[in-house]
C-alpha positions, 0 to 999 in steps of 0.5 A: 532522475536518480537520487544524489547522495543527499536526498538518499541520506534525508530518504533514509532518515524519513525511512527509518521515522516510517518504519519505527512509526509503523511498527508501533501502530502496528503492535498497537493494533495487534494488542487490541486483537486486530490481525490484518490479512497475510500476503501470499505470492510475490512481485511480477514487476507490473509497475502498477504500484509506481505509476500512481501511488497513492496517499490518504492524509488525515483531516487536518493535513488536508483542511489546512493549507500550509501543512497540505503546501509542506507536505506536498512539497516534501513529497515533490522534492525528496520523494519526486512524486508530483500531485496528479490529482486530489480524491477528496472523498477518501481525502487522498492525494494521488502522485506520478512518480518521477523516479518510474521509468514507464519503458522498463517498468522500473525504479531509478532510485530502487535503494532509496525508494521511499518507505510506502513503496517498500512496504507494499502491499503490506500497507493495505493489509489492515483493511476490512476487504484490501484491493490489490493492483491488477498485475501484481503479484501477490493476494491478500489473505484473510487471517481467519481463512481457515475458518471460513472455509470451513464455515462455507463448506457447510453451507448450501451452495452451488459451486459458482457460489462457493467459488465467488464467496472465497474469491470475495473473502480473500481465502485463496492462499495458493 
């Protein structure tokens, strides 16, 4: 299902309302001294972020359902993710895409591909410890790394040790 020209235009304006929104959480963040981890590698074109993106929602978007009813209708119809399942632990909705082609592993509407998917991984990178997707491409490096390393290089360990805290860590860049 590729995108027509209104849906482009409404995808567009929903995009640039993203990114401004994006951009001020994330120079909020970095005024209070967070530094999200750095993203390292690049695409393999594995698909695995199109075949079930994934949304966490806000307590009250979730509680009240006509917000929850708006929202997952503007997600079917201007986003064409269609609702596979709810995980409501971590009050998250999970989608199919409609514009994922699953043969070639490949977007439809690439050029108007909703803000979310122009933004990954970049989006997890603020998290504690970001999981990636198997297949993808790129790794999530800690921001303090260097300092890591160091700090486990002076410590009393095996290699297998060594070897597991920096994998765990995320102090891998290469």
């Amino acid at each position: 299902m590729r995108d027509g020209f209104l849906r482009r235009t409404v995808k567009r304006v929903a995009r640039w309302h993203f990114n401004v929104e994006l951009s001020v959480h994330r120079a909020w963040r970095r005024s209070r001294g967070e530094r999200p981890h750095v993203v390292v590698g690049g695409c393999r074109r594995s698909g695995g972020c199109c075949e079930a993106p994934a949304i966490a929602v806000g307590t009250l978007l979730w509680s009240v359902g006509p917000l929850q009813r708006v929202f997952l209708a503007w997600q079917r119809h201007v986003n064409g993710f269609e609702v596979v399942r709810r995980e409501a632990c971590e009050r998250t909705f999970v989608f199919s895409c409609t514009h994922f082609d699953r043969e070639t592993r490949s977007c439809d509407s690439y050029d108007s591909r909703p803000g979310m998917c122009r933004d990954y991984p970049r989006l997890l990178l603020w998290q504690a410890n970001p999981e990636l997707l198997p297949g993808c491409g790129y790794r999530a490096v800690a921001p303090n790394a260097e300092g890591l390393r160091e700090s486990l290089g002076r410590l009393d360990l095996t290699p297998e040790q060594r070897e597991k805290l920096r994998k765990g860590l995320g102090l891998d860049a290469d």
